[in-house]
C-alpha positions as CSV (number, residue, x, y, z in Angstrom):
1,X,86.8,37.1,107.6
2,X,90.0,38.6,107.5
3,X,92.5,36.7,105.9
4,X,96.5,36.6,107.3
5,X,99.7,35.1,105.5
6,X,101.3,32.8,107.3
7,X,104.9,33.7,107.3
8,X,107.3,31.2,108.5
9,X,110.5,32.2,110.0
10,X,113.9,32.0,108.0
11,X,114.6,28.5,107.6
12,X,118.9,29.6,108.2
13,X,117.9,30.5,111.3
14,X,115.3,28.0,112.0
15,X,116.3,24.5,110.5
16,X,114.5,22.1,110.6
17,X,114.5,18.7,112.5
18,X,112.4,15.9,113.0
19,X,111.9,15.9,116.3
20,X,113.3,19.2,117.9
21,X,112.2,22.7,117.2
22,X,115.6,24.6,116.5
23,X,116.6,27.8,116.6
24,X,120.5,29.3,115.7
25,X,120.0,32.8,116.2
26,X,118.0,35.5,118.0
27,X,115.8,37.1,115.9
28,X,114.9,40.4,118.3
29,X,111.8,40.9,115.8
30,X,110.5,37.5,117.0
31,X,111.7,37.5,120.1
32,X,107.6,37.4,121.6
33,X,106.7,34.5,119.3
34,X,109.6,32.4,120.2
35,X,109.0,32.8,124.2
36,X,105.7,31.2,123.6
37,X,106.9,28.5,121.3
38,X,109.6,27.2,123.5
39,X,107.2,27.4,126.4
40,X,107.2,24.4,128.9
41,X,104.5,23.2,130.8
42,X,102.6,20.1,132.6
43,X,99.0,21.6,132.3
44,X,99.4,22.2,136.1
45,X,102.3,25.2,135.2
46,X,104.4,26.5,132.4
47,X,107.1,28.7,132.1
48,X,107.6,30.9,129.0
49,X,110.5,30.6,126.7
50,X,112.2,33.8,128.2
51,X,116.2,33.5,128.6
52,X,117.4,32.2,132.1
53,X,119.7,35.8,132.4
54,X,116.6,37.4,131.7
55,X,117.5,39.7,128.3
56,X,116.3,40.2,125.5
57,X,112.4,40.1,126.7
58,X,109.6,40.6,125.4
59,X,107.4,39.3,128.4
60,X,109.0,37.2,131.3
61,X,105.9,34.7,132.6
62,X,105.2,31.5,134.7
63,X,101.8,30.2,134.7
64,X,99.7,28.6,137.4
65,X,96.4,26.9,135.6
66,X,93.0,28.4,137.7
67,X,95.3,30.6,139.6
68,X,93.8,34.3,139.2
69,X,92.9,37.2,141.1
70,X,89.4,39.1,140.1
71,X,89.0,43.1,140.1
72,X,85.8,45.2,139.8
73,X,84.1,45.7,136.6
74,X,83.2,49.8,135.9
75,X,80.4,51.0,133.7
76,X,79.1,54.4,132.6
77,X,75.8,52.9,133.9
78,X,74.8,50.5,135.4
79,X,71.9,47.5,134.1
80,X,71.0,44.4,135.0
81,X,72.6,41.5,134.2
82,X,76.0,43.3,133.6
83,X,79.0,41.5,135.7
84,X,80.3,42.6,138.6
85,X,83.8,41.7,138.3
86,X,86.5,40.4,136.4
87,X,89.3,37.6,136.6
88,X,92.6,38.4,135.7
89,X,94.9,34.9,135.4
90,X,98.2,35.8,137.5
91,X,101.9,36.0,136.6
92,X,103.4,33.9,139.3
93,X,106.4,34.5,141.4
94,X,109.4,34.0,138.9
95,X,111.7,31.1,140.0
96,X,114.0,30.7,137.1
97,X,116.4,33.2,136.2
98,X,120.3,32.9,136.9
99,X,122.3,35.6,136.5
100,X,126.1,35.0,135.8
101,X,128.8,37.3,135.7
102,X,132.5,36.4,134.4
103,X,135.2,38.6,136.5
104,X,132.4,40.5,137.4
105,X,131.1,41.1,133.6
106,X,127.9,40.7,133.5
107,X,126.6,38.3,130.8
108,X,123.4,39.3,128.9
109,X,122.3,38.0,125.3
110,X,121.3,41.6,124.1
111,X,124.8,43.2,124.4
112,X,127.0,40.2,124.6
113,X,129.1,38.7,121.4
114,X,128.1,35.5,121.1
115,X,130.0,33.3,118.6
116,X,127.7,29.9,118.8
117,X,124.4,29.5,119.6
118,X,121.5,27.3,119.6
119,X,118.2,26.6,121.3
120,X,116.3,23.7,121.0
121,X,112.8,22.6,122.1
122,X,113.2,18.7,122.6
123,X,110.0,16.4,121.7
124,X,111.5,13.1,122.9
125,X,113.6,14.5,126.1
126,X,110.8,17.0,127.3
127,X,113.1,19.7,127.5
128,X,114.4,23.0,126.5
129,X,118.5,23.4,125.5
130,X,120.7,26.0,125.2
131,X,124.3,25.9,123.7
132,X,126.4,28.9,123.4
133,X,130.0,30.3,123.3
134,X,130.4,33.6,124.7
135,X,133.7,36.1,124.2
136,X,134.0,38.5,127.1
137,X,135.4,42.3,126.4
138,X,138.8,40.6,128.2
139,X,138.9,37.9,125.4
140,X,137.8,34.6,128.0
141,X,135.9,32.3,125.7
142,X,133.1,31.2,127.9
143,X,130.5,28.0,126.8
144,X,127.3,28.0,128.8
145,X,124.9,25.1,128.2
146,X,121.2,24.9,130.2
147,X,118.4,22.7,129.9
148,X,114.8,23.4,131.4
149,X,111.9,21.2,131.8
150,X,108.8,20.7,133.4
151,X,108.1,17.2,135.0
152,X,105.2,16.0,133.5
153,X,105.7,13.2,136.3
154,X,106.5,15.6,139.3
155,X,103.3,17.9,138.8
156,X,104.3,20.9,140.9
157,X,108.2,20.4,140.2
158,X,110.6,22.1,137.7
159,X,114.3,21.1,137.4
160,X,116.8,23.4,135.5
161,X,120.6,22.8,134.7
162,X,123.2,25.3,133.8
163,X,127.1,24.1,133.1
164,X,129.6,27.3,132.7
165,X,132.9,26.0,131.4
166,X,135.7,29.1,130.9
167,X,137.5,27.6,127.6
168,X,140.4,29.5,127.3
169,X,141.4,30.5,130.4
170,X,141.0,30.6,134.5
171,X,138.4,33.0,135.6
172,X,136.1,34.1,138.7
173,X,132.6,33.2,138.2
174,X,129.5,34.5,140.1
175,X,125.9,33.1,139.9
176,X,122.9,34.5,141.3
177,X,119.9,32.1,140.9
178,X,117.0,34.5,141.8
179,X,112.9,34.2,142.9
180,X,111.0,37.4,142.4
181,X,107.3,37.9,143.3
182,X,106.2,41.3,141.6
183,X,102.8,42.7,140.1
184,X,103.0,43.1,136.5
185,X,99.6,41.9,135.4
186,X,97.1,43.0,132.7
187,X,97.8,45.6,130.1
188,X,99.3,48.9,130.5
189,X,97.0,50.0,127.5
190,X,94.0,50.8,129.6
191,X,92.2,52.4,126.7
192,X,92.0,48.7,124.6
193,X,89.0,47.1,125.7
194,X,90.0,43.6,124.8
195,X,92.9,44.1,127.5
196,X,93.0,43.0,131.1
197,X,93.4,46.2,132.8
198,X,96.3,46.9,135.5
199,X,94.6,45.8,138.8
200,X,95.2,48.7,141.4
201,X,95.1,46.7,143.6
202,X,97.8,44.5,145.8
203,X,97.6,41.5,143.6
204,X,100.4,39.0,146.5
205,X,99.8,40.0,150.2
206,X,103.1,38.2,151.8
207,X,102.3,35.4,154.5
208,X,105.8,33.3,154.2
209,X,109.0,33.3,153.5
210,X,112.2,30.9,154.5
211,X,115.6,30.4,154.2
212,X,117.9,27.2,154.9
213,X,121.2,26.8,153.6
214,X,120.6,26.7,149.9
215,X,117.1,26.7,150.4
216,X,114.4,29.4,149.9
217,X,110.9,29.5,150.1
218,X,108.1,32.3,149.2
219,X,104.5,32.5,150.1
220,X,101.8,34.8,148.8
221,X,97.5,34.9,149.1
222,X,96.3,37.3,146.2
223,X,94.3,40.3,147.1
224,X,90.7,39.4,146.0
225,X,90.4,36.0,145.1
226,X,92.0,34.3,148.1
227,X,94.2,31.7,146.2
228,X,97.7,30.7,148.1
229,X,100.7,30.2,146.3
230,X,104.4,29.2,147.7
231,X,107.5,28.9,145.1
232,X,110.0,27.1,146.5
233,X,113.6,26.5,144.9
234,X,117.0,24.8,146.3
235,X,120.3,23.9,144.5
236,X,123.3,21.4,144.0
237,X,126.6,23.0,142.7
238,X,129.0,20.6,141.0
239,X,132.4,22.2,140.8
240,X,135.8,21.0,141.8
241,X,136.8,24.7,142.3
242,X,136.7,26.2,145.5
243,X,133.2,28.6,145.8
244,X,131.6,30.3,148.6
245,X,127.5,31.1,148.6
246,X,125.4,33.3,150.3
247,X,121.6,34.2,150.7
248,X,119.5,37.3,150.7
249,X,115.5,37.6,150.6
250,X,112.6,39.2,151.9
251,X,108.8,38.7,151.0
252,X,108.7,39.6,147.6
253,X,112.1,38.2,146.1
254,X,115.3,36.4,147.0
255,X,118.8,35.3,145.7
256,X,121.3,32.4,146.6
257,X,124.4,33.5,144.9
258,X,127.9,31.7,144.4
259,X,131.4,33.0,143.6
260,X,133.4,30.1,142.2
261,X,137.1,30.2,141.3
262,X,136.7,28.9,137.7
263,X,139.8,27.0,136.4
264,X,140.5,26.7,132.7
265,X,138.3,24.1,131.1
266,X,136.5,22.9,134.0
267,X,132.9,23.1,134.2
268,X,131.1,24.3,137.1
269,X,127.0,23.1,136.9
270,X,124.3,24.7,139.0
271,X,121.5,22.5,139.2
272,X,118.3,24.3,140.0
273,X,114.7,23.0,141.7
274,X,111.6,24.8,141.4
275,X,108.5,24.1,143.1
276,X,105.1,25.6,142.7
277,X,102.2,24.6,145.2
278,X,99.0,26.6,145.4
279,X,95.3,26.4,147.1
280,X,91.9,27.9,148.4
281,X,92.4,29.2,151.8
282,X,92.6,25.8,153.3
283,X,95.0,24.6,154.2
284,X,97.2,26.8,156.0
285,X,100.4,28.8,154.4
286,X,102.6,26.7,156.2
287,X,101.2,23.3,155.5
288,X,101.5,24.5,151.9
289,X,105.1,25.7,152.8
290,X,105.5,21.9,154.1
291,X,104.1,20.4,151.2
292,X,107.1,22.9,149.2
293,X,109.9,21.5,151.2
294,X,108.9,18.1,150.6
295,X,108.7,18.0,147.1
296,X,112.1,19.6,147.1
297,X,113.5,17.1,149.3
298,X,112.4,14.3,147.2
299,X,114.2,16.0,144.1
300,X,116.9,16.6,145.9
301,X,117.2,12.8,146.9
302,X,116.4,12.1,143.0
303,X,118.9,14.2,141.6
304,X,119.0,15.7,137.5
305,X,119.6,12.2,135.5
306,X,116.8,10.4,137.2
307,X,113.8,13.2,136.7
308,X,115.4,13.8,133.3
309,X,114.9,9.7,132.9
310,X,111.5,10.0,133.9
311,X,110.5,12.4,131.7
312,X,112.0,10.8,128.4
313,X,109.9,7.9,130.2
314,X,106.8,9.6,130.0
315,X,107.5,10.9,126.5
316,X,108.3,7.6,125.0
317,X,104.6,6.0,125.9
318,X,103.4,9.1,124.6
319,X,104.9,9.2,121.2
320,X,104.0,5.8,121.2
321,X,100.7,6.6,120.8
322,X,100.1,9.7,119.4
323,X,103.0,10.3,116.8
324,X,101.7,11.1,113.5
325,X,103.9,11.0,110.3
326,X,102.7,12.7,107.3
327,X,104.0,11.5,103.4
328,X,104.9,15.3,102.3
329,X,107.8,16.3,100.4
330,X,108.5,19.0,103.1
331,X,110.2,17.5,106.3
332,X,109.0,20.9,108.3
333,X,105.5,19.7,107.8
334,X,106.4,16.7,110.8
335,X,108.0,19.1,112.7
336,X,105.2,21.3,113.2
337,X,102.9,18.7,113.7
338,X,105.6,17.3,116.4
339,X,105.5,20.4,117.5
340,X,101.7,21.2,118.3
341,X,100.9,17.8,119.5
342,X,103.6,18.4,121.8
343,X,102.5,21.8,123.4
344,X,99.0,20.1,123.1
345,X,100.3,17.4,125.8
346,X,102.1,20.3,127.4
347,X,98.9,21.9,127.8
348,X,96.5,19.1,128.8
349,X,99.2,16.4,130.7
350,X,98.2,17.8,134.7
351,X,95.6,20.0,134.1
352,X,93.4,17.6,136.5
353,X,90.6,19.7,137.2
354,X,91.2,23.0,135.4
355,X,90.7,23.8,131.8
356,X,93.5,23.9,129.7
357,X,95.0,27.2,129.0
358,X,96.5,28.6,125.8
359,X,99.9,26.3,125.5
360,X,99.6,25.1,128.8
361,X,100.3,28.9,130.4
């Protein structure tokens, strides 16, 4: 057996709380490691820890649990016994990047000069946070504070809040909330056994696709397997400033965007809803697009506070019964173990009748 150190990462830039895993600077080394640690799920999907504006990356990814699409297996030779083909587990259409832009500069964590920042991963809440303060290259201090999560009680419905507040100064904002449904799956390294390869392929043949108001809806049937899948997202602007949005899409991606006269020092929140439904041929594409709009509707009639209510809810009974405290003179030692029972719930919560998958993804 081949033995590995464990190395932690700096404690500076990692401290450590009891119940949230924090983190108060981007470490572009670790970048992969931390998009799977502040991964959240239900067991039904999960979303990697990748940055809503999409950069730095290391691999962008939302998870549907048994939702694949199989590829033929090739041999030299063939002998009995050997499989036929292979199952590939599918990087779903991407519903939760927002793109902002500050008098048309764009904002992007690889080349901007951030002054504060912090992300958190949220044990009690059920959440992932973001604080920041940004300086544009026309000296506007600009705060931007998100929060993600996954219902654990709404099993095909994810809820994301972003609040812009210009500090210093009256600016024009633009958001773009996009839904993209691409083929980037397997591994590019075709010459690494252990790797999935690229599936030739067309992984999402296009069946659906709407658009109502702020509203837009994406459906897909993969190639080989015959699974459906429809993304659904809509959105509630708070904002006393005056703003205009429009809507683009077609069948593989989508934007709702907003230009919003920003006055000094008053936020302006997008809240985002994200639904994912998928099944076997039956029923239809549109029943499933149905099924979309009315889980939508309902969060819509819910609102922010009340889901994120619900899923402090649902995290209360669970600590309840399954915190464990440990006598050790290192407080990091309860964090961790926080921290893995809580991708452990993340993983296993609405799996229902699928196995659970590596941190719920």
């Amino acid at each position: 057996m081949i033995e590995r150190e464990i190395k932690l990462p700096p404690r500076q830039h990692y401290p450590v709380e009891p119940w949230r895993y924090v983190q108060k600077q981007i470490s572009v080394s670790l970048i992969g490691r931390d998009e799977a640690i502040f991964a959240i799920s239900n067991g039904y999907f999960g979303i990697r820890g990748t940055f809503e504006e999409g950069e730095p990356v290391q691999q962008r990814g939302t998870f549907i649990s048994g939702f694949y699409d199989s590829w033929p297996i090739q041999y030299g030779e063939e002998a009995y016994g050997y499989a036929k083909t292979g199952q590939t587990m599918l990087n779903v259409t991407d519903a939760h990047q927002i793109k902002l832009f500050v008098d048309d500069e764009p904002f992007s964590l690889r080349h901007a000069y951030v002054t504060e920042f912090e992300r958190a991963l949220d044990f009690k809440n059920g959440l992932l946070e973001r604080d920041l303060v940004w300086d544009t290259a026309s000296g506007k201090q600009v705060r931007v504070h998100s929060e993600r999560l996954v219902s654990f009680s709404e099993r095909h419905l994810a809820v994301m809040k972003y609040t812009v507040t210009v500090i210093n100064a009256d600016a024009y904002l633009a958001l773009s909330s996009e839904m993209i449904c691409e083929q980037v799956n397997g591994s590019a390294n075709e010459d690494d056994p252990r790797m999935a390869p690229k599936m030739k392929h067309q992984v999402y043949i296009p069946e659906v696709n709407r658009s109502k108001k702020q509203r837009l809806i994406l459906g897909h049937s993969t190639g080989n397997s015959k699974l459906q899948l429809v993304c659904g997202m809509d959105h509630q602007l708070e904002t006393t400033n005056h703003f205009n949005v429009d809507s683009q899409h077609n069948e593989f991606q989508g934007r709702i965007s907003y230009t919003i006269e920003a006055r000094k020092n008053q936020p302006v929140t997008l809240i985002k809803y994200i639904t994912y439904h998928t099944s076997s041929p039956f029923p239809t594409m549109e029943e499933l697009a149905d099924r979309a709009d009315r889980t939508l509707d309902r969060a819509l009639v819910h609102g922010f506070d009340r889901i994120k209510k619900d899923q402090r809810k649902y995290l209360d009974d669970f600590w309840k019964k399954s915190d464990i405290k440990i006598t050790a003179v290192d407080p990091q030692v309860d964090q961790h173990v926080r921290l893995h029972l809580f991708h452990l719930l993340q993983a296993s919560a609405r799996v229902q009748n699928s196995g659970i998958g590596a941190k719920g993804l």
